[in-house]
Biotite code that builds the C-alpha atoms (Angstrom):
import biotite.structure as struc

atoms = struc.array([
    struc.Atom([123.210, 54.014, 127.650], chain_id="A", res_id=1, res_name="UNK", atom_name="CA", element="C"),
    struc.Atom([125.092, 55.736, 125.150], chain_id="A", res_id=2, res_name="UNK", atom_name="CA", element="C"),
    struc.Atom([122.566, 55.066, 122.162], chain_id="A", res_id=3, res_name="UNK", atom_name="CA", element="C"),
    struc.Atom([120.297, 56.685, 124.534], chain_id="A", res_id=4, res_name="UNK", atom_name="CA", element="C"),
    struc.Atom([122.705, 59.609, 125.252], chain_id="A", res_id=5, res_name="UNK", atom_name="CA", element="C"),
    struc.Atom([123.211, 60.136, 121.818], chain_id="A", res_id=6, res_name="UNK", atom_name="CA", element="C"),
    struc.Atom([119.873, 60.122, 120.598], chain_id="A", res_id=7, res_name="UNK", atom_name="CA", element="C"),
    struc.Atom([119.054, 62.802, 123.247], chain_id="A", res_id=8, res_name="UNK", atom_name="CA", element="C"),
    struc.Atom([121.843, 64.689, 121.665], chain_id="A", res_id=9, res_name="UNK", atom_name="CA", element="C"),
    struc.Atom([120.636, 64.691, 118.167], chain_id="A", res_id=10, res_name="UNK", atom_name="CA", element="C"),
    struc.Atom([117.143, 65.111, 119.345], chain_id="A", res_id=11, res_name="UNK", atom_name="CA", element="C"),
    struc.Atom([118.650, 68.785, 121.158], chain_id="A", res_id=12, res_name="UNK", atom_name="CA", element="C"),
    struc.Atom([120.965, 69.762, 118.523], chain_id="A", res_id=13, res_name="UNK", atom_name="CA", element="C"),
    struc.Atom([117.777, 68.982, 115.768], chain_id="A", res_id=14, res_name="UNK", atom_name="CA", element="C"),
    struc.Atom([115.154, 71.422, 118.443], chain_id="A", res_id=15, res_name="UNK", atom_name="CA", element="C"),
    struc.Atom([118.244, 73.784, 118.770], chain_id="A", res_id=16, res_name="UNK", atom_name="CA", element="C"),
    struc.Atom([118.671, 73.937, 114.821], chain_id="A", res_id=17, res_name="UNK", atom_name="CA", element="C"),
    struc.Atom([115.468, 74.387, 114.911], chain_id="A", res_id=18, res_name="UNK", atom_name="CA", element="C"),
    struc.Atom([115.067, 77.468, 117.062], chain_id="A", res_id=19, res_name="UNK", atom_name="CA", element="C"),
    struc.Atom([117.722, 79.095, 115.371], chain_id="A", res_id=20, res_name="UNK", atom_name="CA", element="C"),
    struc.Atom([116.736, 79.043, 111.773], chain_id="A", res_id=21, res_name="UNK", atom_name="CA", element="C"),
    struc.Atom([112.806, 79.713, 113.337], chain_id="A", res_id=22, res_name="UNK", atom_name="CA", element="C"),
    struc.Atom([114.666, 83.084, 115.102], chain_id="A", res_id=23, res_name="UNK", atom_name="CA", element="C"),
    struc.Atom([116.703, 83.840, 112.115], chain_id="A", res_id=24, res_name="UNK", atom_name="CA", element="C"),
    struc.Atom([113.626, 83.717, 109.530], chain_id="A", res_id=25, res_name="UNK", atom_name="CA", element="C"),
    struc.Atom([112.673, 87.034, 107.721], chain_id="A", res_id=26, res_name="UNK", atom_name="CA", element="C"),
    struc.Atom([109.187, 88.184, 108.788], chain_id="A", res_id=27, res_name="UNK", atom_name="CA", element="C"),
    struc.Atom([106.594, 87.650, 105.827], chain_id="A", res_id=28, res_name="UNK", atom_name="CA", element="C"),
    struc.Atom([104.314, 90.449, 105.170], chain_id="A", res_id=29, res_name="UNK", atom_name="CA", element="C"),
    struc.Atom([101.182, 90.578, 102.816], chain_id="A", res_id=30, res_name="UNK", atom_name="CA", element="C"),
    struc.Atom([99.883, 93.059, 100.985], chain_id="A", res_id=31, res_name="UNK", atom_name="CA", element="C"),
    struc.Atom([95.554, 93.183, 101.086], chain_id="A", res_id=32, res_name="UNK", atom_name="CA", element="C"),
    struc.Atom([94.224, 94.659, 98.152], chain_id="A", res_id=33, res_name="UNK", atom_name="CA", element="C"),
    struc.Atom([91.282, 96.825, 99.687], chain_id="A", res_id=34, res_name="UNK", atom_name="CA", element="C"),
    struc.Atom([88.219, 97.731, 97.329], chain_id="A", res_id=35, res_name="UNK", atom_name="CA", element="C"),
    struc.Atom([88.161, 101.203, 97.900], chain_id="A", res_id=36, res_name="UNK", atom_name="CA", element="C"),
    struc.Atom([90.642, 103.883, 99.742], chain_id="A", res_id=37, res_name="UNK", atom_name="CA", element="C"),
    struc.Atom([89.875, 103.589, 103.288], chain_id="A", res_id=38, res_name="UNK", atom_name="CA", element="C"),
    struc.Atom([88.968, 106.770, 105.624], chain_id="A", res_id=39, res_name="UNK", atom_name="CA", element="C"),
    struc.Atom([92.678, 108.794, 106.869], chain_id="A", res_id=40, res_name="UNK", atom_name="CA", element="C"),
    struc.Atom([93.345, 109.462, 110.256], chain_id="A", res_id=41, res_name="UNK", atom_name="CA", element="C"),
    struc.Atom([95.560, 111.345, 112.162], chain_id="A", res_id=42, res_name="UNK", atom_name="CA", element="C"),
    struc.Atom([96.956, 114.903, 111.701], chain_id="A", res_id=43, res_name="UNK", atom_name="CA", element="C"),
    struc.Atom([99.252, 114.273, 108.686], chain_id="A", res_id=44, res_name="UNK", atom_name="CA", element="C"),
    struc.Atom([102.719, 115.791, 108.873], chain_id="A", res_id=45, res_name="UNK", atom_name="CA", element="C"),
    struc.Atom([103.121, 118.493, 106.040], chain_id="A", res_id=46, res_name="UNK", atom_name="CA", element="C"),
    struc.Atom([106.674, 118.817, 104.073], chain_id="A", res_id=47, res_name="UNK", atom_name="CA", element="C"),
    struc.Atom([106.523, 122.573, 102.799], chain_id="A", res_id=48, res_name="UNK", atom_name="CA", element="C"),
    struc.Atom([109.311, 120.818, 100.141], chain_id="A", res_id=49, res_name="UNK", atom_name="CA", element="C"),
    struc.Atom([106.483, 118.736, 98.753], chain_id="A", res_id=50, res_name="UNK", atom_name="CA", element="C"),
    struc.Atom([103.626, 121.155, 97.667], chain_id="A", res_id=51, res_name="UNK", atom_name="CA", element="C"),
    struc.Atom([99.703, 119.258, 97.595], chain_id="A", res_id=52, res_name="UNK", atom_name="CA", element="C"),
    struc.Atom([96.445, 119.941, 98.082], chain_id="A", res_id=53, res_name="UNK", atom_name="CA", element="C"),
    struc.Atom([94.514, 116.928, 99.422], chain_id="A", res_id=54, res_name="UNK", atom_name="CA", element="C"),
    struc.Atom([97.123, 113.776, 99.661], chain_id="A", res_id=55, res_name="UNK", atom_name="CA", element="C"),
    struc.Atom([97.280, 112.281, 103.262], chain_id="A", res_id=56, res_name="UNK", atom_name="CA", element="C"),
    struc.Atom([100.894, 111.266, 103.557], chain_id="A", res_id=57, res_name="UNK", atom_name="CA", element="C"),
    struc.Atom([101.937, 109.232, 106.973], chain_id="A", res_id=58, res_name="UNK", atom_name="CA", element="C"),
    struc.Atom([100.155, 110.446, 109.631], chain_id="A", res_id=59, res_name="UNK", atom_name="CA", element="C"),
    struc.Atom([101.177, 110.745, 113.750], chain_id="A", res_id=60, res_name="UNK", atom_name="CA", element="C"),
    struc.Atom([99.973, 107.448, 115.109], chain_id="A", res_id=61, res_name="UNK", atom_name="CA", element="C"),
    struc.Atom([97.368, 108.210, 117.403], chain_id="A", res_id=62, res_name="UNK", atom_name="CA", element="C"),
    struc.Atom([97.755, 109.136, 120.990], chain_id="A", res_id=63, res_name="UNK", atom_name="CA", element="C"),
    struc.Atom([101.450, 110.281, 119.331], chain_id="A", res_id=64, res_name="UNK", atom_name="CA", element="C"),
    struc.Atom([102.946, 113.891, 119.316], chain_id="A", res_id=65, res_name="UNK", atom_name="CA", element="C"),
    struc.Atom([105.468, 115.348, 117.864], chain_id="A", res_id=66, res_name="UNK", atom_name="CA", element="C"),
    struc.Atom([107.436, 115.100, 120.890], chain_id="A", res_id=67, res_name="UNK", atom_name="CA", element="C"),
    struc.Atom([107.676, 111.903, 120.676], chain_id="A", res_id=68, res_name="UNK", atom_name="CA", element="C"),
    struc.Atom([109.501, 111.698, 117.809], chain_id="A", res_id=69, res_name="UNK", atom_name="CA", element="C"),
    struc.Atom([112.807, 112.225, 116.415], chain_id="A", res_id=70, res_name="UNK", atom_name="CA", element="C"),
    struc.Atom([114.107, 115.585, 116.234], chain_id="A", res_id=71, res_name="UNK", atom_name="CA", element="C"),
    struc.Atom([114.384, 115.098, 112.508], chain_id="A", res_id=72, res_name="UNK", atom_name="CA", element="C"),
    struc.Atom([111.084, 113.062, 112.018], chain_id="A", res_id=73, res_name="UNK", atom_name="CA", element="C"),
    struc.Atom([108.871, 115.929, 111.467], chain_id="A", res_id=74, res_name="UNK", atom_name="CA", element="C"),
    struc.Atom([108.570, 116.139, 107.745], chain_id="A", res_id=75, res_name="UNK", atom_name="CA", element="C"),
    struc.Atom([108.941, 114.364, 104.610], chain_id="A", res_id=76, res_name="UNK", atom_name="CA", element="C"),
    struc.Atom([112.616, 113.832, 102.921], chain_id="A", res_id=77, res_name="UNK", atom_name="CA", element="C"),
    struc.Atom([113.745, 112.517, 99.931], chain_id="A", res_id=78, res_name="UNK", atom_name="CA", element="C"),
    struc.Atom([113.791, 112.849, 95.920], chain_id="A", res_id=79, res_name="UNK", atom_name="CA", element="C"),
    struc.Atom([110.111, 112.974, 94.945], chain_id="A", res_id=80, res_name="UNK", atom_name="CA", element="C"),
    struc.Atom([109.449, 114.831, 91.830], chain_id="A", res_id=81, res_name="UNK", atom_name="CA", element="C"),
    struc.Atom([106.237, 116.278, 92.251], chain_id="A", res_id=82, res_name="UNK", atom_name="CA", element="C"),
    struc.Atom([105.474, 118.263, 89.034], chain_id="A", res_id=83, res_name="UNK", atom_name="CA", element="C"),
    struc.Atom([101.609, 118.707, 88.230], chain_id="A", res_id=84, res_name="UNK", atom_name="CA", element="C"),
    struc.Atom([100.937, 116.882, 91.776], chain_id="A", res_id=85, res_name="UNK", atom_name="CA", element="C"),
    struc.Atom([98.407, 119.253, 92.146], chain_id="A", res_id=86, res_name="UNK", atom_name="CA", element="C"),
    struc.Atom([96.249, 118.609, 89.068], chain_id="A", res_id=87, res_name="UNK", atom_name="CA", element="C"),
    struc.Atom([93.806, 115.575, 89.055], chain_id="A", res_id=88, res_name="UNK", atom_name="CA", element="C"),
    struc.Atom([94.829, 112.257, 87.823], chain_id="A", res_id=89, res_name="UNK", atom_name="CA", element="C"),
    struc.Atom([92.577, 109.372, 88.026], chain_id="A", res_id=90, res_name="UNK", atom_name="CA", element="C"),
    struc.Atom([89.801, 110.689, 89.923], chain_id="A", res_id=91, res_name="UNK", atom_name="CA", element="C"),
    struc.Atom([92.638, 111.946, 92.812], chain_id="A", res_id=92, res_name="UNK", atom_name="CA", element="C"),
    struc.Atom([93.937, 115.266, 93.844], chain_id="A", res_id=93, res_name="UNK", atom_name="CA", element="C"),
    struc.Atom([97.281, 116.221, 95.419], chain_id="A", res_id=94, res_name="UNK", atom_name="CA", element="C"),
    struc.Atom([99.384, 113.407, 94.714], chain_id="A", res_id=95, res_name="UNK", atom_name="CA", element="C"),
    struc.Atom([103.482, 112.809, 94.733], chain_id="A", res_id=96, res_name="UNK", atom_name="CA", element="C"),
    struc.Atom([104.850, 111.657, 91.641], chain_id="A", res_id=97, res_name="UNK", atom_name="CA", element="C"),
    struc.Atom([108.332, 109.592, 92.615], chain_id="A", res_id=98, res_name="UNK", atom_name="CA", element="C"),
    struc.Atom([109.343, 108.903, 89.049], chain_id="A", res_id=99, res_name="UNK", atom_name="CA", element="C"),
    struc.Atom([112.866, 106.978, 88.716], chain_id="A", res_id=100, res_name="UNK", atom_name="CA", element="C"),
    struc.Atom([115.965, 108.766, 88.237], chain_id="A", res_id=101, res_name="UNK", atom_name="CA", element="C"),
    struc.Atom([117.021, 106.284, 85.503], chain_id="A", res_id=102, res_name="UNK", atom_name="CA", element="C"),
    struc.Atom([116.681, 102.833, 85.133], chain_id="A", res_id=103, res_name="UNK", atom_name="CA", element="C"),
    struc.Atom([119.228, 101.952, 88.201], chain_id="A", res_id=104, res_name="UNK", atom_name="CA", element="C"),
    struc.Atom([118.328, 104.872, 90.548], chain_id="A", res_id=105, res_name="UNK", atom_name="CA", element="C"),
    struc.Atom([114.733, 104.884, 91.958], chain_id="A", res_id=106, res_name="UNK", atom_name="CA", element="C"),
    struc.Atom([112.785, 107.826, 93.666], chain_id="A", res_id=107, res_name="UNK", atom_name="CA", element="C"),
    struc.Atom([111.738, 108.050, 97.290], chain_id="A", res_id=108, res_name="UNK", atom_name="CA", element="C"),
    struc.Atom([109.408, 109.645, 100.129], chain_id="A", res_id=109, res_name="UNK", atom_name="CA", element="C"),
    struc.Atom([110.644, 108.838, 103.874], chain_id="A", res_id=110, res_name="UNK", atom_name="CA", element="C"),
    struc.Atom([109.593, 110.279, 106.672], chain_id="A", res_id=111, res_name="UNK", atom_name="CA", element="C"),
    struc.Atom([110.346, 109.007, 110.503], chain_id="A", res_id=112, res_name="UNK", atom_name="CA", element="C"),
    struc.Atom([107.101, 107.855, 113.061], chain_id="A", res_id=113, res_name="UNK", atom_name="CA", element="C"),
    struc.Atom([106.992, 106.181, 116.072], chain_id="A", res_id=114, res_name="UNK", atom_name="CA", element="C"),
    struc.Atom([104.337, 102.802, 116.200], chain_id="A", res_id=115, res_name="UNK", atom_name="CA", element="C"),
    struc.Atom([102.403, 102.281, 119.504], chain_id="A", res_id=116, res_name="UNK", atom_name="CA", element="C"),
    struc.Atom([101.874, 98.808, 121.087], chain_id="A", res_id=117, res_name="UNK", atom_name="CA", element="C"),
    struc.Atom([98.425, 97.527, 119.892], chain_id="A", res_id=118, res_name="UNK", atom_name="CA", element="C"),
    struc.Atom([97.317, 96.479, 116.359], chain_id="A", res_id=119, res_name="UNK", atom_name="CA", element="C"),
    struc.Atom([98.344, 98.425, 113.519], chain_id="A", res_id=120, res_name="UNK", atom_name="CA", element="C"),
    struc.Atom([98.181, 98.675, 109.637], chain_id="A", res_id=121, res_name="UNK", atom_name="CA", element="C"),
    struc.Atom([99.494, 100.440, 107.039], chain_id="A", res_id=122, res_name="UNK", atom_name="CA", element="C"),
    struc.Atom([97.077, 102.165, 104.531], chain_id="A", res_id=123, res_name="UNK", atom_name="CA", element="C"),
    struc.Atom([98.621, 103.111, 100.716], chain_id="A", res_id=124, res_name="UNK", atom_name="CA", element="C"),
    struc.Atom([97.203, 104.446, 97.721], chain_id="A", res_id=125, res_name="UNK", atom_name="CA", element="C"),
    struc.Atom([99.537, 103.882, 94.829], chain_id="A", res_id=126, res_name="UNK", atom_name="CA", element="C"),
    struc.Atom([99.194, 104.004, 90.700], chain_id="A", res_id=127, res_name="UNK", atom_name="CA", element="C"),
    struc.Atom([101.475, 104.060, 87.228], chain_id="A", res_id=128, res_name="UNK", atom_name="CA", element="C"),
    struc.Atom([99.944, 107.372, 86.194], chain_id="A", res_id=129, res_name="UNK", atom_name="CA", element="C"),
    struc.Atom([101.796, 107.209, 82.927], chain_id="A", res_id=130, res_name="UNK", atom_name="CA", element="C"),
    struc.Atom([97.973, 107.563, 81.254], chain_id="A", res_id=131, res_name="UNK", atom_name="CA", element="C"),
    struc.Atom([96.293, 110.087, 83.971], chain_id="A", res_id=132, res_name="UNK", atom_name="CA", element="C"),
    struc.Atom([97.866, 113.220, 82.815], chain_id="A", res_id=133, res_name="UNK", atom_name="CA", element="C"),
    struc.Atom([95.880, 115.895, 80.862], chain_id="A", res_id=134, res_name="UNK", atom_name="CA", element="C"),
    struc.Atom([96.539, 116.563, 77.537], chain_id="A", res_id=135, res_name="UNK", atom_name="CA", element="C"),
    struc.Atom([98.258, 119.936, 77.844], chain_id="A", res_id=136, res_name="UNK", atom_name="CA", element="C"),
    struc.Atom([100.986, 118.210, 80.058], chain_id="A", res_id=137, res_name="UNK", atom_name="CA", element="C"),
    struc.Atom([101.287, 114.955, 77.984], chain_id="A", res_id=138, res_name="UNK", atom_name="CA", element="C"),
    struc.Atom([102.545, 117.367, 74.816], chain_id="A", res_id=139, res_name="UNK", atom_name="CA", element="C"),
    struc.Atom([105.693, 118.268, 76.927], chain_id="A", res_id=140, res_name="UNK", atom_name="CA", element="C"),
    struc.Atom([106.611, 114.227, 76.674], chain_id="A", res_id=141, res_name="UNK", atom_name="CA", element="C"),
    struc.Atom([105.112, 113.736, 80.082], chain_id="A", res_id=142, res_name="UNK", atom_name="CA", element="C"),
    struc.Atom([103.357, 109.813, 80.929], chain_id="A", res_id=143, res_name="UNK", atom_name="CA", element="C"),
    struc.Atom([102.312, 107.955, 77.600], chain_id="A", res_id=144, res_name="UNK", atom_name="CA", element="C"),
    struc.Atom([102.773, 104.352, 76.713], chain_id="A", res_id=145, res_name="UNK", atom_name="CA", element="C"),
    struc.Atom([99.362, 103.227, 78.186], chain_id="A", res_id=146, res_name="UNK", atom_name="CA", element="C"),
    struc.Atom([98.854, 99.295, 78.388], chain_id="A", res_id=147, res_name="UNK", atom_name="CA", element="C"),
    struc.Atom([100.875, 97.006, 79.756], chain_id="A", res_id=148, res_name="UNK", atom_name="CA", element="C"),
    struc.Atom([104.213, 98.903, 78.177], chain_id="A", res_id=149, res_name="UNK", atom_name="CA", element="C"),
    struc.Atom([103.593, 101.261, 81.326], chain_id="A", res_id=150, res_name="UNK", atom_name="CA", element="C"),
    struc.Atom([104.756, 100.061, 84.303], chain_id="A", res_id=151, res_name="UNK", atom_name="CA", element="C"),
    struc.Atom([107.228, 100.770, 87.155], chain_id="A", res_id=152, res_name="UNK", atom_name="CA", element="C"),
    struc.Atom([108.017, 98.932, 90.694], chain_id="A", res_id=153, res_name="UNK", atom_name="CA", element="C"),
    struc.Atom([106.861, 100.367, 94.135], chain_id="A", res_id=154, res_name="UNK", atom_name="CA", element="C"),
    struc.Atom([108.336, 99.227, 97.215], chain_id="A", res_id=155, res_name="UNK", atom_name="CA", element="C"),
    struc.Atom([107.776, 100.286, 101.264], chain_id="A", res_id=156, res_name="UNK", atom_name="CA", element="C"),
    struc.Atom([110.566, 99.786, 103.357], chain_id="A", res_id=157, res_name="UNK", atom_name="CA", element="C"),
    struc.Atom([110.182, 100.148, 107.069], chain_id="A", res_id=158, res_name="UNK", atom_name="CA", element="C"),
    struc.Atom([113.142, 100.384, 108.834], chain_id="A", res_id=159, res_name="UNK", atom_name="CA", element="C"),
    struc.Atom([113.411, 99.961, 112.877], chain_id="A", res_id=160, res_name="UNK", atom_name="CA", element="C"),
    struc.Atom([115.258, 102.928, 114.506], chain_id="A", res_id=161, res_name="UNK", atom_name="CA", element="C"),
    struc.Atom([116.608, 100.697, 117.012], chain_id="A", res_id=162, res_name="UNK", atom_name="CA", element="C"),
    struc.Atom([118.456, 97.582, 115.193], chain_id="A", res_id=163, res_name="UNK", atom_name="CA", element="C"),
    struc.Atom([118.764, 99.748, 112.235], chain_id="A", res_id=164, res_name="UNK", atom_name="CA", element="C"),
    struc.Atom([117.533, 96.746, 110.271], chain_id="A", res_id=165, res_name="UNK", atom_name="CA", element="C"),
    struc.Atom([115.324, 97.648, 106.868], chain_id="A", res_id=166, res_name="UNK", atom_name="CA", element="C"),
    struc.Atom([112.182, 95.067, 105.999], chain_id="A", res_id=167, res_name="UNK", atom_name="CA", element="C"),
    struc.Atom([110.529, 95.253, 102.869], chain_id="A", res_id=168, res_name="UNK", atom_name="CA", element="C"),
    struc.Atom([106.523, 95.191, 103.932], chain_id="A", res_id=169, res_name="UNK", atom_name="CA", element="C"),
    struc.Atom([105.446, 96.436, 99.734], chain_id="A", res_id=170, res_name="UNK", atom_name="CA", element="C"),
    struc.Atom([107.018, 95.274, 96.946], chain_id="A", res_id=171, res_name="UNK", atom_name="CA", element="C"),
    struc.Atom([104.799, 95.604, 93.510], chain_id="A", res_id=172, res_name="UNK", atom_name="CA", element="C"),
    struc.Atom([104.746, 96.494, 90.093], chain_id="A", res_id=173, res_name="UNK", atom_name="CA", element="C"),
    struc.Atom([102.147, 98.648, 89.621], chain_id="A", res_id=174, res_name="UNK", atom_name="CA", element="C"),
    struc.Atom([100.154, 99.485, 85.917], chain_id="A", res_id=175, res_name="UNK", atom_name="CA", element="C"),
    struc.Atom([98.181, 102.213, 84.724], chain_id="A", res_id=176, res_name="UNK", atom_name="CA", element="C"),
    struc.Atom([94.916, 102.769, 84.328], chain_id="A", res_id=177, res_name="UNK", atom_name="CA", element="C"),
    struc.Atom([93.793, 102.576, 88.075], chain_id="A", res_id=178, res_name="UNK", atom_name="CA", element="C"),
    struc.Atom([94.587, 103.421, 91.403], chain_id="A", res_id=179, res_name="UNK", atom_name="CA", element="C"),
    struc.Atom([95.109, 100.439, 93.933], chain_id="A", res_id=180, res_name="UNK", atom_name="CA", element="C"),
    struc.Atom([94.673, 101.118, 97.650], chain_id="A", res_id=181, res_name="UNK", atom_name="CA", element="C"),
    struc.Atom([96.918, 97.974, 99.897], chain_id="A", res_id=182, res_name="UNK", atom_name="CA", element="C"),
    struc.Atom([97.110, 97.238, 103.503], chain_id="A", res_id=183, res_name="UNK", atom_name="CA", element="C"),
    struc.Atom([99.911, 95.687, 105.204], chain_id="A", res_id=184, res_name="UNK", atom_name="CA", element="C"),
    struc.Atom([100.113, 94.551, 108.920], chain_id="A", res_id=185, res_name="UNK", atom_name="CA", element="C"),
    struc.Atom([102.479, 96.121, 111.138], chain_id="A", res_id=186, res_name="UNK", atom_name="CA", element="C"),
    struc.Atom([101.787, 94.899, 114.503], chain_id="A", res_id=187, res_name="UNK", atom_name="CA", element="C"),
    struc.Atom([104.144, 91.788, 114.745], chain_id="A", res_id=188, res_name="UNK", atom_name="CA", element="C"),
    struc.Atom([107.268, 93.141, 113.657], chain_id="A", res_id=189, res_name="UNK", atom_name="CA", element="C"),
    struc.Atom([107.238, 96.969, 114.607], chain_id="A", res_id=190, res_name="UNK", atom_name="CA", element="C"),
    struc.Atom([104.770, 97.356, 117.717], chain_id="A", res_id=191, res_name="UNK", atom_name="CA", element="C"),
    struc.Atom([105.818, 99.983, 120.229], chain_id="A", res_id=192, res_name="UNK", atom_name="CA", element="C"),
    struc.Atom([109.007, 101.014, 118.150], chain_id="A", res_id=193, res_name="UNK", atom_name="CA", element="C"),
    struc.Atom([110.444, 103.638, 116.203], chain_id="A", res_id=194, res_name="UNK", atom_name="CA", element="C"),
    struc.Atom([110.607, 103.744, 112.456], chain_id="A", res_id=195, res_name="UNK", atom_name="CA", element="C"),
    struc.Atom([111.807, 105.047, 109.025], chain_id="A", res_id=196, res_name="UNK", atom_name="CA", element="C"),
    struc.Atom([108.712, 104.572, 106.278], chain_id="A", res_id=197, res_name="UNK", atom_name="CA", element="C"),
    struc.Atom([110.224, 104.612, 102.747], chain_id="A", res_id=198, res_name="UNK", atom_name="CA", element="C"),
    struc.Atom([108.331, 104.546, 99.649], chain_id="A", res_id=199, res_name="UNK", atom_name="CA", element="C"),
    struc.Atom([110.626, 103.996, 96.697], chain_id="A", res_id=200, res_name="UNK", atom_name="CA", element="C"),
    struc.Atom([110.394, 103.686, 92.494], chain_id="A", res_id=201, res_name="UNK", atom_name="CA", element="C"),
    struc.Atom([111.941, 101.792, 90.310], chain_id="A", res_id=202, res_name="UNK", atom_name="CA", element="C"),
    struc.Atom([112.308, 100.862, 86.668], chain_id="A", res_id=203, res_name="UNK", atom_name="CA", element="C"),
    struc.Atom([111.227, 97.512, 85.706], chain_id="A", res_id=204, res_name="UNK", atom_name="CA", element="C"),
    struc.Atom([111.166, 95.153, 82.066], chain_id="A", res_id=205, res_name="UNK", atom_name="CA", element="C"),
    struc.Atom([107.768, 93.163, 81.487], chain_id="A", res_id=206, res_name="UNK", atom_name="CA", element="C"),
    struc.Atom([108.682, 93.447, 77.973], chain_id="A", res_id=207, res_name="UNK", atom_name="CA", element="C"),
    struc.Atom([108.681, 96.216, 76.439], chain_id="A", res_id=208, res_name="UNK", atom_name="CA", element="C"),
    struc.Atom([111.710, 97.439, 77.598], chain_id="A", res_id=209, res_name="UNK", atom_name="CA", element="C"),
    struc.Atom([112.746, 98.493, 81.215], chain_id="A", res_id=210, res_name="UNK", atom_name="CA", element="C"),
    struc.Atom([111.925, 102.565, 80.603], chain_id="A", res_id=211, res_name="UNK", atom_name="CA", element="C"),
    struc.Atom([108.596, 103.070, 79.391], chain_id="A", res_id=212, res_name="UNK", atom_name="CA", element="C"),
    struc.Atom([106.042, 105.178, 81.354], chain_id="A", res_id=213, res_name="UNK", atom_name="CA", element="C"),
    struc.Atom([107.578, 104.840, 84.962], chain_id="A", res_id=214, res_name="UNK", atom_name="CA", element="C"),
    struc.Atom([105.435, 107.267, 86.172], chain_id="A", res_id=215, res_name="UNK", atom_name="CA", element="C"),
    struc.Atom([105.297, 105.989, 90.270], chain_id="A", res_id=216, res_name="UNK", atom_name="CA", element="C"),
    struc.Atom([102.393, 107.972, 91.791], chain_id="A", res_id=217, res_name="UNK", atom_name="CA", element="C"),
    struc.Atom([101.675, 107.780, 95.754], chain_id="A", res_id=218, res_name="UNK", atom_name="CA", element="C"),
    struc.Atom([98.282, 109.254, 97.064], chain_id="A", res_id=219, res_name="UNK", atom_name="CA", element="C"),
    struc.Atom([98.070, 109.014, 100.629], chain_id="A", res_id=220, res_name="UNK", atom_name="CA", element="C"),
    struc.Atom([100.077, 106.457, 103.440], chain_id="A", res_id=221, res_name="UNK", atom_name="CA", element="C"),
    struc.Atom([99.077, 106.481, 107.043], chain_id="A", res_id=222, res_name="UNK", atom_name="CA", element="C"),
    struc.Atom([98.845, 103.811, 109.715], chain_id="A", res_id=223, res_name="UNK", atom_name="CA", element="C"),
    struc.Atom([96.137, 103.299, 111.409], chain_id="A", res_id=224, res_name="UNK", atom_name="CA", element="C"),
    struc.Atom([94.846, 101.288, 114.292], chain_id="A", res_id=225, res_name="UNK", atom_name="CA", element="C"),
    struc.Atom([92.057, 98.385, 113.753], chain_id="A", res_id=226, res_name="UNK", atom_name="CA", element="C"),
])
């Protein structure tokens, strides 16, 4: 009887285990490469601070207004500089340039949204566009080091409002010489909930050094429903 007993215990204390570490694992999220920017949607929140032309940033999720957002959640925050966003650089207009600070201190966009219940993804158009500038701007020591000397890291964080836990959804380092358009799954982790979107820089070393060309571009981000 008290084999049996025990065996029952281990058997509960193994399924317990079990639960636990199955409750405590960190969501996975992949990143789709998509073959082409897909279509924006919404009516995109504009940040008078960050001055464009055509870029989509993150949209309200639709059947969202502005009421139901933060009070604070309106607009875009954070340290983007955006010089010569407004010129055309790889076949794209209007973009935000989030070059690092230095090689410890990255560059970000934020901005606050809410997520309805249903499926959801998140749509982002990113490059290195230490290559894409024109000529005119490149003499005042701006991008350079094309090839694989040119790179820097991009990273989405999505934070939820309520836990105040941050999950890394986008975490790449990105080369010139093209733009690359991702999608990453939302629904499982952040349905009906408010967040925090954060696109960041950083400087990375794939050997040439970790500050050459860390020119972070973002064109558009905006979750949509599918």
């Amino acid at each position: 009887m008290n084999k049996i007993l025990l065996l029952i215990s281990t058997i509960l204390v193994c399924l317990i285990t079990v639960l636990l570490l199955w409750l405590t694992k960190k969501p996975s999220f992949t990143a789709e490469l998509l073959s082409s920017k897909p279509t924006l949607l919404g009516e995109y929140i504009r940040n008078p601070d960050i001055i464009h032309t055509s870029v989509g940033f993150l949209s309200l999720s639709p059947g969202v207004s502005l009421n139901d957002l933060l009070p604070i959640s309106s607009d875009w925050s954070g340290t983007a500089f955006v010089g010569y966003n407004v010129r055309e650089l790889g076949g794209r207009k209007g973009v935000a340039i989030i070059h690092p600070i230095d090689e410890r201190i990255g560059r970000f966009i934020e901005q606050e949204t809410y997520l309805p219940s249903g499926n959801y993804r998140l749509v982002i158009g990113v490059t290195n566009a230490a290559d894409m500038f024109p000529p005119d701007v490149m003499e005042f020591g701006v991008g350079g080091f094309s090839g694989d000397c040119a790179d820097v890291g991009i990273k989405v964080v999505v934070t939820d409002l309520e836990n105040g836990k941050d999950y890394v959804v986008f975490d790449k380092v990105i080369r010139n010489g093209r733009w690359y358009d991702y999608s990453i799954d939302l629904s499982s982790k952040f349905s009906n909930k408010r967040l925090k979107i954060r696109t960041e820089s950083y400087a990375v070393d794939k050997g040439c050094g970790g500050w050459n060309g860390e020119w972070a571009a973002v064109d558009y981000i905006d979750i949509q429903p599918y």
